[in-house]
C-alpha positions as CSV (number, residue, x, y, z in Angstrom):
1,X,6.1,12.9,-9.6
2,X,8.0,11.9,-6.5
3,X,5.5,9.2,-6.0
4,X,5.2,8.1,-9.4
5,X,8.8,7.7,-9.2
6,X,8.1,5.3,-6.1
7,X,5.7,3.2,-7.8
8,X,8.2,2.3,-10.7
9,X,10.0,-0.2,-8.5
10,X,7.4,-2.2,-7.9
11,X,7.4,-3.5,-11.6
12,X,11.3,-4.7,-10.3
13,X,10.0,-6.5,-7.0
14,X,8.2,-8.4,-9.3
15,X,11.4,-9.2,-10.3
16,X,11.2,-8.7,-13.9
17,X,9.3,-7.2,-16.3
18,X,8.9,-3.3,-17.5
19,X,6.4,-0.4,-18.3
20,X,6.2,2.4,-21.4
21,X,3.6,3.3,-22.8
22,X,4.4,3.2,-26.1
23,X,3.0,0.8,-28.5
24,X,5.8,-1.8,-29.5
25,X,6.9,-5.4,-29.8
26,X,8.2,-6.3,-26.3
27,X,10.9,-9.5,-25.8
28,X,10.4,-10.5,-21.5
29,X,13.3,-13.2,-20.9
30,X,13.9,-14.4,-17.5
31,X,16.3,-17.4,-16.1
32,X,16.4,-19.2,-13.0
33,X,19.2,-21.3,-11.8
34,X,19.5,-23.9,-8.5
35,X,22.6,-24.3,-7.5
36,X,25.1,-25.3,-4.4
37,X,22.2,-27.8,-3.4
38,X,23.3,-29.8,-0.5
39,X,22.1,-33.0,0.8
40,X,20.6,-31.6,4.1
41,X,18.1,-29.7,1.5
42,X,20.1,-26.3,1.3
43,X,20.5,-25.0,-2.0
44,X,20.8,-21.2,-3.8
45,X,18.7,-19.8,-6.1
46,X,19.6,-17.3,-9.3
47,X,16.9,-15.4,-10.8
48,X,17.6,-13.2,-13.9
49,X,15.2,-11.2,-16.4
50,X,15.5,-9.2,-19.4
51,X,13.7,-7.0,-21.3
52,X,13.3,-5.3,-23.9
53,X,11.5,-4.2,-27.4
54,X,12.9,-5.3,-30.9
55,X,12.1,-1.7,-31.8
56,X,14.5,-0.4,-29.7
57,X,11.4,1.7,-27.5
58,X,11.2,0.5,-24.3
59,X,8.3,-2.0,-23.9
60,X,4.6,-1.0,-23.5
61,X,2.6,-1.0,-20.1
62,X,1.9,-4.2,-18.4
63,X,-1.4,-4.5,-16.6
64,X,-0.3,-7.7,-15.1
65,X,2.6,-10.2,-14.8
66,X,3.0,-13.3,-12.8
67,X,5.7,-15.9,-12.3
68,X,4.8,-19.7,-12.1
69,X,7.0,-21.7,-10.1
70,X,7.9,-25.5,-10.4
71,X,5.2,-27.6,-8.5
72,X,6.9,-28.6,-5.4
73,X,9.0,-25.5,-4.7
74,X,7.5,-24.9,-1.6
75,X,8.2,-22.2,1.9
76,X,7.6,-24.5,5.0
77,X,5.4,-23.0,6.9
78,X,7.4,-22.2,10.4
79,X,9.0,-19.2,8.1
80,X,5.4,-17.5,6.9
81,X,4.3,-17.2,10.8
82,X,3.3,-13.9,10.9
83,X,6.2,-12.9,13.8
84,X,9.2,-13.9,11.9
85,X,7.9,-12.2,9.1
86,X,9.7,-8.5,8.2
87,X,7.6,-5.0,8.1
88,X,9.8,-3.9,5.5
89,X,8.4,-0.3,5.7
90,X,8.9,-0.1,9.0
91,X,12.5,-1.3,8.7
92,X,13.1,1.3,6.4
93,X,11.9,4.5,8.6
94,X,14.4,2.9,11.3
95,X,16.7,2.6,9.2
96,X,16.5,6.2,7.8
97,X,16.2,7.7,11.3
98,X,20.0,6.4,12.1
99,X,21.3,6.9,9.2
100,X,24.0,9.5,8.6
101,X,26.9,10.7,6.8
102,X,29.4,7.9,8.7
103,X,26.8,4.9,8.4
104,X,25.2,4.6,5.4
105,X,21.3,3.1,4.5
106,X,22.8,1.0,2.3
107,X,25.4,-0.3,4.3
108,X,23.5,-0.7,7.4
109,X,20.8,-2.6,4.9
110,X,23.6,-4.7,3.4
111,X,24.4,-5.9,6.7
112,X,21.8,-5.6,9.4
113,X,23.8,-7.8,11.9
114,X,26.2,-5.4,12.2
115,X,23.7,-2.7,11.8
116,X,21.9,-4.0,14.6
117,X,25.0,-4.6,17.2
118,X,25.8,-0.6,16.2
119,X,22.3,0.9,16.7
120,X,20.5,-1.9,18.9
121,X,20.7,0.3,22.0
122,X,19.3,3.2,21.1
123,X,16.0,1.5,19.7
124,X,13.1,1.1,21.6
125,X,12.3,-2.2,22.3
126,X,9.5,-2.4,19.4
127,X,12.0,-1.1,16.8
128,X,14.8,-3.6,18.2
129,X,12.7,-6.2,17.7
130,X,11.6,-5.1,13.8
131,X,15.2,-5.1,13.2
132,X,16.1,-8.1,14.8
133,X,12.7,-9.9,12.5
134,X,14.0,-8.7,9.6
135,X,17.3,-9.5,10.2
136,X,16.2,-13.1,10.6
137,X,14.4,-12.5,7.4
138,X,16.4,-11.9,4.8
139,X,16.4,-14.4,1.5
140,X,18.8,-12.6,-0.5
141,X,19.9,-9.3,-2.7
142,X,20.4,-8.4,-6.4
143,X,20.8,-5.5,-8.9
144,X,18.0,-3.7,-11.6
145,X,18.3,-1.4,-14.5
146,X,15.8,0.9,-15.4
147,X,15.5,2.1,-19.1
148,X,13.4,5.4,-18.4
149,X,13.4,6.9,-21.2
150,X,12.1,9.5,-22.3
151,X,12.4,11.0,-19.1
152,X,16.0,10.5,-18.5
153,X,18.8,9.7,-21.2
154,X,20.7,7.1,-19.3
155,X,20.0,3.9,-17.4
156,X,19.2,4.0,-13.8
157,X,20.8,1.7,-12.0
158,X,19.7,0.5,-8.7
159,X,20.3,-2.4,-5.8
160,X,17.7,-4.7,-4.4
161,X,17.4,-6.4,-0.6
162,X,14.8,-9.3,-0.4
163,X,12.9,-10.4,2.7
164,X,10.1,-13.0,3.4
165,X,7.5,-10.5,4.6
166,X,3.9,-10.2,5.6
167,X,1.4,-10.8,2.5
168,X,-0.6,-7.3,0.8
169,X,-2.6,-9.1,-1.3
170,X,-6.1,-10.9,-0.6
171,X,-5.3,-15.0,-0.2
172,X,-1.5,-15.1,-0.7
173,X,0.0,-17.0,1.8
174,X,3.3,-14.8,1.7
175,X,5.2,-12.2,0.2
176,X,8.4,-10.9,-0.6
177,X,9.4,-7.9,0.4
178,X,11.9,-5.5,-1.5
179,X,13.8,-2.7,0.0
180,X,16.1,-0.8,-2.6
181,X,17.3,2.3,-3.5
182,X,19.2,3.4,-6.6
183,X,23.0,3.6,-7.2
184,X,24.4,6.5,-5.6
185,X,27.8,6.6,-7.9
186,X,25.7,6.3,-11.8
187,X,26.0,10.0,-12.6
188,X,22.5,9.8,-13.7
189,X,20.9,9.3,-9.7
190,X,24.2,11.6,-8.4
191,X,22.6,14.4,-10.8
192,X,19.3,14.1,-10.6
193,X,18.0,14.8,-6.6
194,X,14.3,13.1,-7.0
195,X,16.4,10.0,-7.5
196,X,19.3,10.5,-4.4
197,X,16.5,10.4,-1.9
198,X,14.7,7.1,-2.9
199,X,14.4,4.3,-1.0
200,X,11.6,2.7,-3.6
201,X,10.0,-0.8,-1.8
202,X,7.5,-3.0,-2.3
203,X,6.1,-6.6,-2.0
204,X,5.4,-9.4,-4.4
205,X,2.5,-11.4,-2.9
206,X,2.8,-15.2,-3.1
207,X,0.1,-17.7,-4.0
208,X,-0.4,-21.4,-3.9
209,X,-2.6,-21.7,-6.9
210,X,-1.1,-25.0,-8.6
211,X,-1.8,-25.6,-11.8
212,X,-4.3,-28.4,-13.5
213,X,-1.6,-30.0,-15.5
214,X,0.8,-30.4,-12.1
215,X,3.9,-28.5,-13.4
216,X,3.4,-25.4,-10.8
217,X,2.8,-24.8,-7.4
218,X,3.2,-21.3,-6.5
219,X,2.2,-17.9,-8.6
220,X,4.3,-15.1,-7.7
221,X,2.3,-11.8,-8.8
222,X,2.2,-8.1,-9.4
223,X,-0.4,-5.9,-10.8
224,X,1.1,-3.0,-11.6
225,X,0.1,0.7,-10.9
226,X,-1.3,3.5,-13.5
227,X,2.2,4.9,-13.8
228,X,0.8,8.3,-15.8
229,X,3.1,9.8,-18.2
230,X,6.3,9.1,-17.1
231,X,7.6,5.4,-19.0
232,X,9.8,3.4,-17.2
233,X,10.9,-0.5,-18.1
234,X,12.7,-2.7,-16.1
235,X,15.6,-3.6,-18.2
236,X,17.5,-5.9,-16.5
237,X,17.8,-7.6,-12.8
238,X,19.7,-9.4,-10.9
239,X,18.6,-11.4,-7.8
240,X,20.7,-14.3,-5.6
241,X,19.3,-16.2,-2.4
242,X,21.2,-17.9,-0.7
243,X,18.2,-18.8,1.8
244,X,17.7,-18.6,5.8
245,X,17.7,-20.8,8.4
246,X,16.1,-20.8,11.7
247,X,16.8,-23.7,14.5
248,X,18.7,-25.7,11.8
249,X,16.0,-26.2,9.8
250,X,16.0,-24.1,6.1
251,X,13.3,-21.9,4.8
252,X,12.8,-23.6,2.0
253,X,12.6,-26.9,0.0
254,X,13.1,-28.6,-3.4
255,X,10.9,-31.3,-5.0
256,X,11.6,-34.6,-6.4
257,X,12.9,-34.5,-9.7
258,X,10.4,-35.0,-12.7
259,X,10.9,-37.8,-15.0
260,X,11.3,-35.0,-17.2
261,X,14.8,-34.6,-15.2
262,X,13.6,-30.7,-15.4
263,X,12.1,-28.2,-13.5
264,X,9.6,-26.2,-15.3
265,X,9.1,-22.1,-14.8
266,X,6.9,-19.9,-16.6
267,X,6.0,-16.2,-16.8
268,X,3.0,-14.6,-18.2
269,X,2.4,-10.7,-19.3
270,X,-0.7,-8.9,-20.2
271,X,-0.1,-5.5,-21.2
272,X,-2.0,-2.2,-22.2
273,X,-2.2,-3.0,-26.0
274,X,-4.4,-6.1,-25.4
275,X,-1.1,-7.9,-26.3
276,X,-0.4,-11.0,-24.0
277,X,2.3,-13.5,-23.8
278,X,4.1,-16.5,-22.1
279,X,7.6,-17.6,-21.0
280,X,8.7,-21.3,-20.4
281,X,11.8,-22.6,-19.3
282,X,12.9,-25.8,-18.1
283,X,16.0,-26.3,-15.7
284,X,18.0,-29.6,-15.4
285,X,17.6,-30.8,-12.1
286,X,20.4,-30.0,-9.5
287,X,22.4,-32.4,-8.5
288,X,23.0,-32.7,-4.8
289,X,26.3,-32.4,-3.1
290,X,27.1,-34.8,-0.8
């Protein structure tokens, strides 16, 4: 059970989209927003999803999901070389091995510059260096809900820490890697031990499959794991970026703006009933401050 309950967050690294396995009539809705663009080619990045089952049930099992981004969104390259990329799971053990009632995982994962001047001399030189990757890694942070039920009457509530990380996926050129672990004050993870001592991660492998008709670049996807009996969705999250840089360059970049004047997203779900459907939204263009 303990590592059932570890598999469910990989539906939330990739950032949206739920499991149940009952039979229903599932709602995904997701948002992205670009904003705080600067003329040097710096700009954050808002993702949001929601979902849910007009019935009221949580949603049925997906068997896969992927996320379609705007042709032109693009990583430059210097930030997937394979060194400035973080182990995530590695992180996480050195992490765990300092922490302690006084200094927190989540606050020494919240912050791993501090983290790092406070526990940097008592690494060894390999973990120092893990840290100090990862550190130099870091995209951004959000929230999730998880809507377990049967299994557990309330929400679970949870936090999320991103990081460009190494690839697990055959022919992605990237991944993102998520630490997170679930909300220590809800009631329902103070309560319930098998939830207190999770730090659930996971990565979302990242492709450069664009598309015939030139609206997307990247494919962001998860196939998700046979989850048994226990039904969890992911209900709601919650992830901001606010992007790296390295050498005053930024990890990222924005394309020209369409005729269109939009930027076009789109999600697609397959799930256990046979049932499969699509997302599309278009975002205005951000406009660049100068």
């Amino acid at each position: 059970m303990k590592h059932t309950l570890r598999g469910t967050l990989l539906l939330v690294m990739l950032l949206a989209f739920g499991v149940s396995g009952a039979i229903a009539d599932p709602v995904q809705e997701f948002g992205v927003q670009i904003k705080n663009v600067t003329a040097d080619g710096r700009f954050s990045v808002v993702f949001t999803s929601n979902s849910f089952d007009t019935t009221g049930a949580p949603p049925p099992g997906l068997t896969e999901a992927s996320v379609r981004l705007a042709k032109g969104i693009t990583i430059k390259p210097e930030f997937l070389k394979r060194d400035r990329l973080c182990q995530t799971g590695k992180l996480r053990l050195i992490l765990l091995a300092h922490a302690s009632s006084n200094l927190k995982y989540q606050a020494m994962l919240g912050d791993l510059a501090t983290t790092q001047k406070r526990i940097g001399r008592k690494l060894q030189p390999a973990s120092l260096r893990i840290l100090d990757t990862c550190r130099k890694a870091y995209v951004g942070r959000g929230t999730f809900t998880l809507d377990a039920r049967p299994n557990f009457p309330d929400v679970i509530p949870g936090f999320m820490y991103v990081f460009l990380s190494p690839p697990s996926a055959k022919g992605a050129i990237g991944g993102f890697g998520i630490m997170s672990l679930y909300d220590q004050s809800a009631p329902i993870v103070k309560n319930t031990g098998l939830l207190v001592d999770q730090q659930p991660g996971a990565t979302i492998n990242l492709f450069n499959q664009p598309s015939a008709d030139g609206l997307y670049g990247y494919r962001m996807r998860l196939l998700p794991l046979n989850f048994g009996r226990l039904p969890f969705s992911v209900a709601e999250v919650h992830v901001e970026s606010r992007g790296i840089t390295a050498g005053g360059k930024f990890w990222a970049k924005l394309p020209r703006c369409p005729t269109s004047g939009k930027l076009q997203f789109r999600a697609d779900y397959s799930y256990r009933t046979g049932l499969r459907t699509s997302s599309v939204i278009r975002v205005p263009c951000p406009r660049f401050t100068r």
